[in-house]
py3Dmol code that shows the C-alpha trace and the ligand (Angstrom):
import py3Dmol

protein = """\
ATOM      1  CA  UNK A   1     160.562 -75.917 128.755  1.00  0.00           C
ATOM      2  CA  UNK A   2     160.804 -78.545 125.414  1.00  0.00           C
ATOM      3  CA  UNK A   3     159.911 -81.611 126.125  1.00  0.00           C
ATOM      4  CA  UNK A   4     162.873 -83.751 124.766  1.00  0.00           C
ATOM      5  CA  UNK A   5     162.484 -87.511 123.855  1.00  0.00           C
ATOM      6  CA  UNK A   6     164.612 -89.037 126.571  1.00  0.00           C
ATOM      7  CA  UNK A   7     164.757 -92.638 128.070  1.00  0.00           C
ATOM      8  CA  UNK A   8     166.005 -93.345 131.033  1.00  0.00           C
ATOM      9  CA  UNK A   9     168.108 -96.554 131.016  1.00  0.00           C
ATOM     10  CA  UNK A  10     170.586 -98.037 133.206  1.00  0.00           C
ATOM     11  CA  UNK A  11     174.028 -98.293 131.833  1.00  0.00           C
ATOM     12  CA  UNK A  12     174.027-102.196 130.655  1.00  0.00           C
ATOM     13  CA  UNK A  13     171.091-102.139 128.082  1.00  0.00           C
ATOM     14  CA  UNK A  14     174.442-100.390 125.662  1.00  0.00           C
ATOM     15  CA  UNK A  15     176.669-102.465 127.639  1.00  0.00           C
ATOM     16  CA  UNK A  16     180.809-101.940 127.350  1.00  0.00           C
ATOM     17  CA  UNK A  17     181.667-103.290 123.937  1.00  0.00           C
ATOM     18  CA  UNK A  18     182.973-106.491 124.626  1.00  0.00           C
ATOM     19  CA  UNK A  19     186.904-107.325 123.911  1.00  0.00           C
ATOM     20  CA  UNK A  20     187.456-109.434 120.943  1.00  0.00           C
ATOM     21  CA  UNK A  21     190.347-112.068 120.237  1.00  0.00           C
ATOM     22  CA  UNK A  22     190.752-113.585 124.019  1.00  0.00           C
ATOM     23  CA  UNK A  23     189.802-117.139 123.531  1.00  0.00           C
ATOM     24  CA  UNK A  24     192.259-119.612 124.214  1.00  0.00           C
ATOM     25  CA  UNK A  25     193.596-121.341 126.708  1.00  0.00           C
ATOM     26  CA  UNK A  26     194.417-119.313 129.681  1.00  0.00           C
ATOM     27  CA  UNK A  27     198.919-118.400 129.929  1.00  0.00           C
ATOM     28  CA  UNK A  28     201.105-120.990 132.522  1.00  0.00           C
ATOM     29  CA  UNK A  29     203.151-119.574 134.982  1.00  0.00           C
ATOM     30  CA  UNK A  30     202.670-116.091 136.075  1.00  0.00           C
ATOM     31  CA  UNK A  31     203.632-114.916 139.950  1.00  0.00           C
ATOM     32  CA  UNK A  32     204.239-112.296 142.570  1.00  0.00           C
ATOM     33  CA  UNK A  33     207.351-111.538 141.350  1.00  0.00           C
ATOM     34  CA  UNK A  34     206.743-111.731 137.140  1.00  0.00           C
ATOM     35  CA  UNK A  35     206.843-108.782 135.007  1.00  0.00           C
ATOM     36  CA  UNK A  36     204.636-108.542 132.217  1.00  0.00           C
ATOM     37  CA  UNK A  37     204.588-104.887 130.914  1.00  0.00           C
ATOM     38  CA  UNK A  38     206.373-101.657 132.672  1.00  0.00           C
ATOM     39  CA  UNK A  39     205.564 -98.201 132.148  1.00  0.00           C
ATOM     40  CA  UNK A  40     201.810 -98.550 131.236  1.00  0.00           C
ATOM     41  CA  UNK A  41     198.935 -99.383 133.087  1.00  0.00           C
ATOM     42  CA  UNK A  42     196.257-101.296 132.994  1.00  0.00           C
ATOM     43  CA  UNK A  43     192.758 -99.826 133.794  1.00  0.00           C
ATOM     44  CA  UNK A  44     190.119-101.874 135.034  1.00  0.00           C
ATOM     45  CA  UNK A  45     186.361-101.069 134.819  1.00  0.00           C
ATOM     46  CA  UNK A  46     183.958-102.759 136.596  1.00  0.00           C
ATOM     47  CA  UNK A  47     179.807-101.287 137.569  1.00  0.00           C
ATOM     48  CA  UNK A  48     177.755-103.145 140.076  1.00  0.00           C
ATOM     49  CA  UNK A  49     177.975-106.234 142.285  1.00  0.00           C
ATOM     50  CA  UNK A  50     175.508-108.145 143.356  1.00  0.00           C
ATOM     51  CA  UNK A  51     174.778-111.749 144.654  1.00  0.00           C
ATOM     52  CA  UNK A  52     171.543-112.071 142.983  1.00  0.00           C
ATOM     53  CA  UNK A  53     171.112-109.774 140.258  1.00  0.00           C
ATOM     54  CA  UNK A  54     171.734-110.440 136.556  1.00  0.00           C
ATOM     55  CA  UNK A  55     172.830-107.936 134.383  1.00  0.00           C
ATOM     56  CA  UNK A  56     175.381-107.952 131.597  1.00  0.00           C
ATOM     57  CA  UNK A  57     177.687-105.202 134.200  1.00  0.00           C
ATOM     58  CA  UNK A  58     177.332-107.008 137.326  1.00  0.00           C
ATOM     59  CA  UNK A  59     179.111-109.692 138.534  1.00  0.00           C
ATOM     60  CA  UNK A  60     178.838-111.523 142.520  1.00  0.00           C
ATOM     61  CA  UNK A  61     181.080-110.606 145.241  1.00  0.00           C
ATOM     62  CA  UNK A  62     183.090-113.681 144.971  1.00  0.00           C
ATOM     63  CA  UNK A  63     184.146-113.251 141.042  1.00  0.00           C
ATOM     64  CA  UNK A  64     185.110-109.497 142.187  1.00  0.00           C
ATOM     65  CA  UNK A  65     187.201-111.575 145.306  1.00  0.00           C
ATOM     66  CA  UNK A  66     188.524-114.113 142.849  1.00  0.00           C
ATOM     67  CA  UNK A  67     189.303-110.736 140.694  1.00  0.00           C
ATOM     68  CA  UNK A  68     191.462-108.983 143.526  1.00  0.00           C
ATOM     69  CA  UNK A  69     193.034-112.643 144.637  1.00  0.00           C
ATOM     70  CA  UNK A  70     194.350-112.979 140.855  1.00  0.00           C
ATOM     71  CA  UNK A  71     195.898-109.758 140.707  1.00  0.00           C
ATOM     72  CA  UNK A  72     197.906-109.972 144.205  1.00  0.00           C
ATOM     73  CA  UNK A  73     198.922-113.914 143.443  1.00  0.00           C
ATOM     74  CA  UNK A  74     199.910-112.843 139.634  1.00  0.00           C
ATOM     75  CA  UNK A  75     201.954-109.833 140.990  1.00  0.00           C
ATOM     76  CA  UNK A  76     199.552-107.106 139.503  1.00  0.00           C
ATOM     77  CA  UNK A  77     200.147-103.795 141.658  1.00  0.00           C
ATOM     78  CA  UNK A  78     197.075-101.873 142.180  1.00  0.00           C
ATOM     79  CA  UNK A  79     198.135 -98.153 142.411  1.00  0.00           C
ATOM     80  CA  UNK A  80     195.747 -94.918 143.301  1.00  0.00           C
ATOM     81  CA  UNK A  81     194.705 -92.236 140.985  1.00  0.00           C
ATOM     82  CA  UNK A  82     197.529 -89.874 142.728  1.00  0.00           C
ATOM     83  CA  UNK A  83     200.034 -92.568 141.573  1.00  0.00           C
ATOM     84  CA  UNK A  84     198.224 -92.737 137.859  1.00  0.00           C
ATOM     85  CA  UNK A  85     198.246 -88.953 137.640  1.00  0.00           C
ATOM     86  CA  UNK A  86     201.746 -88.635 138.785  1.00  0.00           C
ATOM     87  CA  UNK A  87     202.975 -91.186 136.438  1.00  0.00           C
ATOM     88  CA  UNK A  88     200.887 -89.615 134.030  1.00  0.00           C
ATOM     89  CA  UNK A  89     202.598 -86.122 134.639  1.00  0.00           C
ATOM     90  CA  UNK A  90     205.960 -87.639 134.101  1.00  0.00           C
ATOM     91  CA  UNK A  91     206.679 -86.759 138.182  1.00  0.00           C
ATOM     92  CA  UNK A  92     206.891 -90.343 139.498  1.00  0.00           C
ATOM     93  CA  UNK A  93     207.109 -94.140 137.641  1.00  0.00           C
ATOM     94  CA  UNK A  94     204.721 -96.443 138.298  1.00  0.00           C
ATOM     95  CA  UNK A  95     205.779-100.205 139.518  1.00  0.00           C
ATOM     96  CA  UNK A  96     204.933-102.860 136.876  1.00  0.00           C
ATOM     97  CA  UNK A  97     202.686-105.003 136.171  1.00  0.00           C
ATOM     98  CA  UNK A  98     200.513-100.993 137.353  1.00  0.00           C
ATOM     99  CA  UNK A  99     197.141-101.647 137.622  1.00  0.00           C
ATOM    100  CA  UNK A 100     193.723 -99.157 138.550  1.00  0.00           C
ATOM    101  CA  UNK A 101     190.579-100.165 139.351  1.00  0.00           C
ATOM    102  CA  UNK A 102     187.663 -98.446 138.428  1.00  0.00           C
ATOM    103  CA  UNK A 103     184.143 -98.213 138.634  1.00  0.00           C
ATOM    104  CA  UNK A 104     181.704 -96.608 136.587  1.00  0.00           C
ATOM    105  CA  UNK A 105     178.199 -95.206 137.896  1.00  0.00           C
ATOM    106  CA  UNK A 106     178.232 -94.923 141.541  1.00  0.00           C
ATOM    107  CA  UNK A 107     176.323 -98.290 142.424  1.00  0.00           C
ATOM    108  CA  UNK A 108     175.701 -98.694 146.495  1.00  0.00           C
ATOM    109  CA  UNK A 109     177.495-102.310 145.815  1.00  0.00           C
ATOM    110  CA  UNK A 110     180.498-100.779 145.614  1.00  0.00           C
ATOM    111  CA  UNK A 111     180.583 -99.362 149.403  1.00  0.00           C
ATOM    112  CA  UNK A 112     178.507-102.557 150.676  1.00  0.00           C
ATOM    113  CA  UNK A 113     180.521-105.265 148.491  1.00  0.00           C
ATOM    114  CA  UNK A 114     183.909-103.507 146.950  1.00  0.00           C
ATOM    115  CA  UNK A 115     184.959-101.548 149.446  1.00  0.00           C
ATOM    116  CA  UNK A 116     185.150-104.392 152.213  1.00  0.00           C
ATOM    117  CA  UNK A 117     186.852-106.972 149.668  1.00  0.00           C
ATOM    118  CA  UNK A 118     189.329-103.626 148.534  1.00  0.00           C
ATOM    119  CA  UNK A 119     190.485-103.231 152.343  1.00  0.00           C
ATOM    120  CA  UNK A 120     190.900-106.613 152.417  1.00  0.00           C
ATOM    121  CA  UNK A 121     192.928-106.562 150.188  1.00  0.00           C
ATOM    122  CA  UNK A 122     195.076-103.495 150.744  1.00  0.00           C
ATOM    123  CA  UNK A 123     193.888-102.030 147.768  1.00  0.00           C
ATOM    124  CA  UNK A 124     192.061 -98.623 146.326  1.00  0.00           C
ATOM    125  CA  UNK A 125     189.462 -97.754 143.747  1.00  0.00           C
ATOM    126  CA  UNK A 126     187.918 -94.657 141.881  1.00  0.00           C
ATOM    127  CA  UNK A 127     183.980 -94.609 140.974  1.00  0.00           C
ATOM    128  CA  UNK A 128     182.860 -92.221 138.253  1.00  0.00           C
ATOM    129  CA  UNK A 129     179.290 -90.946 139.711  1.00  0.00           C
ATOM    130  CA  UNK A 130     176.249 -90.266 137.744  1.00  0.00           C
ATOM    131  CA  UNK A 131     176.512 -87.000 140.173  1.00  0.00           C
ATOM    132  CA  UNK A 132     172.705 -85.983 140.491  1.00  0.00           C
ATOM    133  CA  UNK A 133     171.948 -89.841 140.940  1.00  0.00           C
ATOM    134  CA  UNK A 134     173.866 -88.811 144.554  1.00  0.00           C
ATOM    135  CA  UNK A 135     170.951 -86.991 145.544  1.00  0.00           C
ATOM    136  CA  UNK A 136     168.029 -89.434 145.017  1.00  0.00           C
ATOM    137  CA  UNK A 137     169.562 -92.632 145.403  1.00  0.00           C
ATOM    138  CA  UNK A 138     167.359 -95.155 145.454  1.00  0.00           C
ATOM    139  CA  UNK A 139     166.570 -95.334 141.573  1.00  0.00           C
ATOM    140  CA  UNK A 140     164.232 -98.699 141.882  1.00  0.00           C
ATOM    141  CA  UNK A 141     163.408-101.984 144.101  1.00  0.00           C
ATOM    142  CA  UNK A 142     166.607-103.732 142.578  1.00  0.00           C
ATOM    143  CA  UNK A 143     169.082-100.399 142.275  1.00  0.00           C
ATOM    144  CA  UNK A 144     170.682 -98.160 144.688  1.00  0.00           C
ATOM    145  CA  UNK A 145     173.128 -95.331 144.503  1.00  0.00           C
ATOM    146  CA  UNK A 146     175.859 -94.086 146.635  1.00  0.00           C
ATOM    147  CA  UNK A 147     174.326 -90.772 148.511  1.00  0.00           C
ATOM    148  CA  UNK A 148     176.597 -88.142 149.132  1.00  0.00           C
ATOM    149  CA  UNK A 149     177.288 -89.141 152.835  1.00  0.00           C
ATOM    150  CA  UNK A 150     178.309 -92.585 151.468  1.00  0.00           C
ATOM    151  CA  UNK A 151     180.609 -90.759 148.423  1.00  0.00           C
ATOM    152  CA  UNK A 152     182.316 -88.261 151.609  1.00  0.00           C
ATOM    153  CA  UNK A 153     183.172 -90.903 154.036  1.00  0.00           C
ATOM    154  CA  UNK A 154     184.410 -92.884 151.414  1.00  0.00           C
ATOM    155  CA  UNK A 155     186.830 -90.501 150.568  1.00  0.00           C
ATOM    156  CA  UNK A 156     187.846 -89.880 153.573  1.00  0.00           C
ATOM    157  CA  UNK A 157     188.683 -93.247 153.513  1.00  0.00           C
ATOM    158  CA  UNK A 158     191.025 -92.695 150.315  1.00  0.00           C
ATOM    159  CA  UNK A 159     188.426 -93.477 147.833  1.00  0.00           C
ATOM    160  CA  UNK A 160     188.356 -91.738 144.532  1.00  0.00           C
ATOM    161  CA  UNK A 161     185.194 -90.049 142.834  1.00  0.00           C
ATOM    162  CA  UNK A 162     184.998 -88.070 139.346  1.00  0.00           C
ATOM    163  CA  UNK A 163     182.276 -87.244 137.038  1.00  0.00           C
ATOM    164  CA  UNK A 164     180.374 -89.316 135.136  1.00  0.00           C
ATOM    165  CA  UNK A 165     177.821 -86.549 133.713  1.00  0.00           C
ATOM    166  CA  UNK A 166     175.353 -84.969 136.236  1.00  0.00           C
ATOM    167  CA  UNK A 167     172.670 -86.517 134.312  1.00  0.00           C
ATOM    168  CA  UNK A 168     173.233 -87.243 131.225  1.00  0.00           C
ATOM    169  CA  UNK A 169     173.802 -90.912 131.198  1.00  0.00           C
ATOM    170  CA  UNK A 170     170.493 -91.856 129.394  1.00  0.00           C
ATOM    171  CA  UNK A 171     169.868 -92.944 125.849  1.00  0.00           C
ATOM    172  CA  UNK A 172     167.905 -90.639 123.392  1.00  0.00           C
ATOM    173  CA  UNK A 173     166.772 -91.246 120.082  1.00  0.00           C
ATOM    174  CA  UNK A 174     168.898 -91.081 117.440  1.00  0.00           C
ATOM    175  CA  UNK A 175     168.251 -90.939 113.563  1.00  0.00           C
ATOM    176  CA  UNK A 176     168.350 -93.987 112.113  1.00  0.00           C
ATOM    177  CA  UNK A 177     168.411 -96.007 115.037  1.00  0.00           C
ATOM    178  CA  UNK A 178     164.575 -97.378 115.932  1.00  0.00           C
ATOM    179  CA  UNK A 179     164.850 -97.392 119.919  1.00  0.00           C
ATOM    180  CA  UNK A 180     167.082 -94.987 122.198  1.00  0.00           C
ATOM    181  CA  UNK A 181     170.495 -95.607 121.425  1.00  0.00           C
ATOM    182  CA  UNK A 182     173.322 -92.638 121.473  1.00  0.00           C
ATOM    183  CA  UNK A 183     173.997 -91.574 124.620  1.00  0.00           C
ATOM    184  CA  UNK A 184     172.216 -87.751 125.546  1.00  0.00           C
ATOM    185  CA  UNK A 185     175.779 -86.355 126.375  1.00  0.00           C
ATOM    186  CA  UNK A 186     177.120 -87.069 122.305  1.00  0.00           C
ATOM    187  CA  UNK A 187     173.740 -86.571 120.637  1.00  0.00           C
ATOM    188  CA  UNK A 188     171.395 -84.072 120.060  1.00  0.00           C
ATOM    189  CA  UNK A 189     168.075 -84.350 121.544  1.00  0.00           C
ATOM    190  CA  UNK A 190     165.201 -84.762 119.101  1.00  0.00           C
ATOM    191  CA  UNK A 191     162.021 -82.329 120.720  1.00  0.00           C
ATOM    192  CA  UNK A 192     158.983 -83.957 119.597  1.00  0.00           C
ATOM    193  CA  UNK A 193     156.899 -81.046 120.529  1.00  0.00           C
ATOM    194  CA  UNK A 194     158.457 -79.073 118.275  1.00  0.00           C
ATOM    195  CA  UNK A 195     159.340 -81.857 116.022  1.00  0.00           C
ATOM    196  CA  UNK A 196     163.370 -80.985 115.198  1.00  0.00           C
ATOM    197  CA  UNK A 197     166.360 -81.091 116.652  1.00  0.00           C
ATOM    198  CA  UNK A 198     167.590 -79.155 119.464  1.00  0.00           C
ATOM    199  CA  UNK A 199     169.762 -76.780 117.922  1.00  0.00           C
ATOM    200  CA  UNK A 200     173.761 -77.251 118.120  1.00  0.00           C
ATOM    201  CA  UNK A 201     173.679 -73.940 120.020  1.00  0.00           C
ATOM    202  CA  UNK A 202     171.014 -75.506 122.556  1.00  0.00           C
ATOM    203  CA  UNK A 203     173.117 -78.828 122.413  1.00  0.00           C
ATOM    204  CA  UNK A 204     176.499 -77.477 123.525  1.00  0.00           C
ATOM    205  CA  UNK A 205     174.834 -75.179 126.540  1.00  0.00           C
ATOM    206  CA  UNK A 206     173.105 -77.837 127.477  1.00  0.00           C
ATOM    207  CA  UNK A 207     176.462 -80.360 127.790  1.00  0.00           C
ATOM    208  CA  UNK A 208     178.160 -77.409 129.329  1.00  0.00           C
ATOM    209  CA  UNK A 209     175.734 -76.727 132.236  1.00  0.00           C
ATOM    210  CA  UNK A 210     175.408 -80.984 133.257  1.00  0.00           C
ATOM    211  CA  UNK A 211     179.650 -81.104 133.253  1.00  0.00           C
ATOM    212  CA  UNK A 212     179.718 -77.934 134.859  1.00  0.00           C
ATOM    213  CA  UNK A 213     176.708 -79.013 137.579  1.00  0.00           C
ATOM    214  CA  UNK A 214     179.189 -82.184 137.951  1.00  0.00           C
ATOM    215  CA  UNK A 215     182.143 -80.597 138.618  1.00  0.00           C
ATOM    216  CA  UNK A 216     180.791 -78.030 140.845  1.00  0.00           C
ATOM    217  CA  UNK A 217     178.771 -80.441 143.127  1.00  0.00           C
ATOM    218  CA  UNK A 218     181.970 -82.752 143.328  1.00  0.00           C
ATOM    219  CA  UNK A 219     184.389 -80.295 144.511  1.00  0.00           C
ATOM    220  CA  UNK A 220     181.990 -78.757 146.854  1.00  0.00           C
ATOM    221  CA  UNK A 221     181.058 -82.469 148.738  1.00  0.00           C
ATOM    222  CA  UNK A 222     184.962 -83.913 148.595  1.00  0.00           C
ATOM    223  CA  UNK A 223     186.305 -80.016 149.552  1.00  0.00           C
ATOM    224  CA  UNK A 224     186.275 -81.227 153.154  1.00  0.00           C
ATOM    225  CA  UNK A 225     189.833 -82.577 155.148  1.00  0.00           C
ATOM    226  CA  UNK A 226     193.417 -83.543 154.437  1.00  0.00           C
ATOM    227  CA  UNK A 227     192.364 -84.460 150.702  1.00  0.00           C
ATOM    228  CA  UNK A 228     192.628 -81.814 148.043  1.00  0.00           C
ATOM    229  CA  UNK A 229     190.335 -83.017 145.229  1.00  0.00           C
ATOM    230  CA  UNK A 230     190.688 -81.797 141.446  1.00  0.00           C
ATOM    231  CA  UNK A 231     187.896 -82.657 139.317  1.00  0.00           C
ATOM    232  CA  UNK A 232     190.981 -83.754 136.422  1.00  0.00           C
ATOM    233  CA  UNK A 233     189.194 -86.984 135.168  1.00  0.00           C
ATOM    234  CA  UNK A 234     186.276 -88.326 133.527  1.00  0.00           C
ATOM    235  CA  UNK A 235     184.443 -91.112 131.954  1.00  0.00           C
ATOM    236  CA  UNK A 236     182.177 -90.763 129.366  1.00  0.00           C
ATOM    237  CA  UNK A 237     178.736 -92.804 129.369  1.00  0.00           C
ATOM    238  CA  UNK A 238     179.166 -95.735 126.806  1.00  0.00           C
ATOM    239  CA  UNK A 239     182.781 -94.418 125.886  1.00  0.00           C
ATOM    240  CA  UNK A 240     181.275 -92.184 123.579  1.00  0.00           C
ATOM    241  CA  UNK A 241     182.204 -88.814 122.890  1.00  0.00           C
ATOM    242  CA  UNK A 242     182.693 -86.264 120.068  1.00  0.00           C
ATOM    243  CA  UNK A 243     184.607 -82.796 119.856  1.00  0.00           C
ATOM    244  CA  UNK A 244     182.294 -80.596 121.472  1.00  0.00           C
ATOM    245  CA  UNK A 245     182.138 -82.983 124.780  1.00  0.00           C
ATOM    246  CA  UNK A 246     185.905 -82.893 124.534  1.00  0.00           C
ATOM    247  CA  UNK A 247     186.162 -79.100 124.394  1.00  0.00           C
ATOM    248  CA  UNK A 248     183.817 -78.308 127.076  1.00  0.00           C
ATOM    249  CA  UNK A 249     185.645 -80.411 129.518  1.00  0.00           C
ATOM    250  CA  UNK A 250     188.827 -79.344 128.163  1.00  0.00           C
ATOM    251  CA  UNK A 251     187.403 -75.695 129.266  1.00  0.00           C
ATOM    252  CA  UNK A 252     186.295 -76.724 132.953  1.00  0.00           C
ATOM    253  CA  UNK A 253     189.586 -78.205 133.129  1.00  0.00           C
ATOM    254  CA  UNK A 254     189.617 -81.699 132.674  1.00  0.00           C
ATOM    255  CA  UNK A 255     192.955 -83.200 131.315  1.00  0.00           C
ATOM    256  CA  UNK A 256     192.437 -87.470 131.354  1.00  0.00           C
ATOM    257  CA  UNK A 257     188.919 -88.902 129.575  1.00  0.00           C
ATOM    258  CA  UNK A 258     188.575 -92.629 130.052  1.00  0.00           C
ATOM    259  CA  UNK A 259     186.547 -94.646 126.942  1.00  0.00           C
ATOM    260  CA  UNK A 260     185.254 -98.344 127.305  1.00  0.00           C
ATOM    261  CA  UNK A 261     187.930 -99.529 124.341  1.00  0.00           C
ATOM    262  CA  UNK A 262     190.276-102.330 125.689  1.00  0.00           C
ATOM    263  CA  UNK A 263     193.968-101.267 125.580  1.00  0.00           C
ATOM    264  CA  UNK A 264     196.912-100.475 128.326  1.00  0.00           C
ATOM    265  CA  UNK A 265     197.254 -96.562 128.926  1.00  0.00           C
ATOM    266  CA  UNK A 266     201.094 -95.581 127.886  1.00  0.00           C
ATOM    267  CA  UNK A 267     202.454 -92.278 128.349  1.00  0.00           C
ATOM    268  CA  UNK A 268     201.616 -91.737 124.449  1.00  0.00           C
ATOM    269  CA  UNK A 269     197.875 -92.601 124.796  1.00  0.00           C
ATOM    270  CA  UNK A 270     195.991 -89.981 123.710  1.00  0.00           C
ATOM    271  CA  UNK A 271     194.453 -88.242 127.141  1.00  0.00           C
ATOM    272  CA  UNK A 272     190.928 -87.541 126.039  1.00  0.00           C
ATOM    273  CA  UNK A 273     190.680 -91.666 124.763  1.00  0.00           C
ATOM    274  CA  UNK A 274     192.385 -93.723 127.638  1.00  0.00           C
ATOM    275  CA  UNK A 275     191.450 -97.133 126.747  1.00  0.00           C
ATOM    276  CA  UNK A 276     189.974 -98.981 129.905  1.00  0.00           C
ATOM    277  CA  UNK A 277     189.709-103.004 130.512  1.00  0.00           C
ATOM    278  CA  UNK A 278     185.919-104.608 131.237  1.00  0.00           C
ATOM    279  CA  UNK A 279     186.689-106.716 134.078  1.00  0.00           C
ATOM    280  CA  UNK A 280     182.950-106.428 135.482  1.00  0.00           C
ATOM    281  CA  UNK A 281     181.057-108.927 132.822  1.00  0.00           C
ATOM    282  CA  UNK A 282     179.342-112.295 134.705  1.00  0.00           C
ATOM    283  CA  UNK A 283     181.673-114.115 131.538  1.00  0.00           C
ATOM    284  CA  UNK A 284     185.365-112.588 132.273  1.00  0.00           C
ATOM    285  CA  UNK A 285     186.438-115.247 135.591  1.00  0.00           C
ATOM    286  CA  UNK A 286     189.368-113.689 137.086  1.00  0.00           C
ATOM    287  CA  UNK A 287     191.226-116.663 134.714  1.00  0.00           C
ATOM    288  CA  UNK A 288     190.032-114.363 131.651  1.00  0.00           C
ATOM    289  CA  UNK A 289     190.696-111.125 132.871  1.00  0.00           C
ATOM    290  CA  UNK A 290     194.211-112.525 133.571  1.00  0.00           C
ATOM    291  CA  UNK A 291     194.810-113.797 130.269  1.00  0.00           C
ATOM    292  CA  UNK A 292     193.631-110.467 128.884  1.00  0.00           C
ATOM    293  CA  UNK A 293     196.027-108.772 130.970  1.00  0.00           C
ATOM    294  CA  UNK A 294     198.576-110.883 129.640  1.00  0.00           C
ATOM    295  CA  UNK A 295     197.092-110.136 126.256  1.00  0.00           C
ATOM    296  CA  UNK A 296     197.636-106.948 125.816  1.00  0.00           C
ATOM    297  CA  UNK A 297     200.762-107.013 127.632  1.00  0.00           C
ATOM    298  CA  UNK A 298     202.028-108.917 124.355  1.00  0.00           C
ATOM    299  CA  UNK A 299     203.148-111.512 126.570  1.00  0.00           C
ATOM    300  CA  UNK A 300     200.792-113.910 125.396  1.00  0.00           C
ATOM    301  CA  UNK A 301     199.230-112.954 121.900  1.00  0.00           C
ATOM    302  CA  UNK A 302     195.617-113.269 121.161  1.00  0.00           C
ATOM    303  CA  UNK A 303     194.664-116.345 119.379  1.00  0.00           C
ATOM    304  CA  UNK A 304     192.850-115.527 115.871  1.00  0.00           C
TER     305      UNK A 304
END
"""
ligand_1 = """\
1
ZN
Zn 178.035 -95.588 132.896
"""
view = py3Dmol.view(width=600, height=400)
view.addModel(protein, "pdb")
view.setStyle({"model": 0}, {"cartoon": {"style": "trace"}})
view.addModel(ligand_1, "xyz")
view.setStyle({"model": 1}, {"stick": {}})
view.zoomTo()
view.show()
């Protein structure tokens, strides 16, 4: 086997690209029964929680509560990914001010910390697993993973899982760059025992076999009860992609990619680019993330 340059790095050292042009003072007004966009939705991303832990993704369990307070006092309506995909489909509308949380990695915080503060709250979530990360869990002293008995009772529970690679979340080198910095699902991998490039033959088998390890681990662990899951979406590591990530999933029959870029999803939105909100930065207070909402509703343009 080549030996590939490969870092392993948690998700924050890229970081979600943060949204420009929300400064301001945050919008009056605003309740249970306002309407600020209809027909789109707005997707939330969030990654870990913690009480202690600093990280550019994590934020404490009581900004994620003040998060999920906002959204019920404002009149936000959190709705499942069975309500996004229907809406999606053209089947069913979705009510306004439509709202879906997501989370991106498969952090343990998010059955010890969301999950409690969801119920709560009456509301559900999706995670998009690093899927092998399911099987050796505890990454380091700091970081744990959901294991898959966590990810299957959770779903039970009406919880929501797709694929986040099988493993192929890390940064590689990249030409030009002097540290790790594309993500190994969009890049080729540079061998430095052989000293080139993998080939773009190598590349693309190797992108098909991680999505396909993905897909076929999910469906086999969330197979179980009432629930009939589809492996249909995906998030891509850093919101990056690139046609031949595109076409593979297109092939093991994914139909809805989410990228990091801020935006509301509209029926028009391009499928493999659905824009998704950062709502899990230590900086965005449930204030901000409200007056992004807003934003991007139109309802209350950005200031320059
Ligand atoms: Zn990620």
């Amino acid at each position: 086997m080549l030996a590939p340059v490969v870092l392993i790095l948690p998700c924050w050292i890229l970081g979600p690209p943060a949204a420009a042009g929300f400064s301001g003072a945050p919008p009056s007004g605003g309740d249970a029964h306002s309407v600020y966009y209809q027909d789109k939705v707005a997707v939330l991303m969030f990654h870990h929680l913690d009480e202690t832990f600093r990280s550019p993704v994590t934020i404490t369990p009581r900004q994620f509560e003040d998060d999920l307070a906002m959204l019920k006092a404002k009149g936000y309506h959190v709705i499942s990914m069975e309500q996004f995909r229907a809406w999606l489909e053209g089947k069913a509308p979705v009510p306004p001010n439509a709202v879906l949380l997501t989370f991106d990695d498969g952090y343990d915080s998010f059955r010890t910390i969301a999950v409690p503060r969801l119920k709560k709250y009456g509301m559900t979530a999706t995670n998009f697993l690093i899927v092998s990360f399911a099987e050796r869990p505890r990454r380091s002293a700091a970081l744990s993973y959901l294991d898959w008995q966590a990810i299957e009772n959770l779903y039970r529970e009406g919880f929501d899982f797709y694929s986040h690679t099988y493993n192929m979340h890390d940064l590689v080198m990249v030409r030009g760059c002097p540290h790790p910095c594309g993500s190994a699902l969009t890049h080729r991998l540079y061998l430095s025992d052989r000293h080139r490039m993998e080939t773009t033959q190598a590349y693309r088998r190797r992108i098909q076999e991680d999505l396909f390890a993905a897909k076929q681990a999910l469906e086999q662990h969330l197979s179980a009860g009432e629930r009939r899951h589809e492996e249909r979406f995906f998030a891509y590591p850093y919101g990056e992609t690139n046609a031949d990530v595109v076409a593979v999933l297109k092939e093991l029959g994914y139909r809805w990619m989410f990228t990091t870029r801020p935006g509301l999803v509209t029926r028009t939105s391009d499928p493999v680019r659905l824009p998704r909100i950062n709502a899990g930065a230590p900086d965005i207070t449930a204030e901000k993330l409200e007056q992004r909402l807003r934003s991007l509703a139109g309802r209350h343009p950005a200031l320059p």
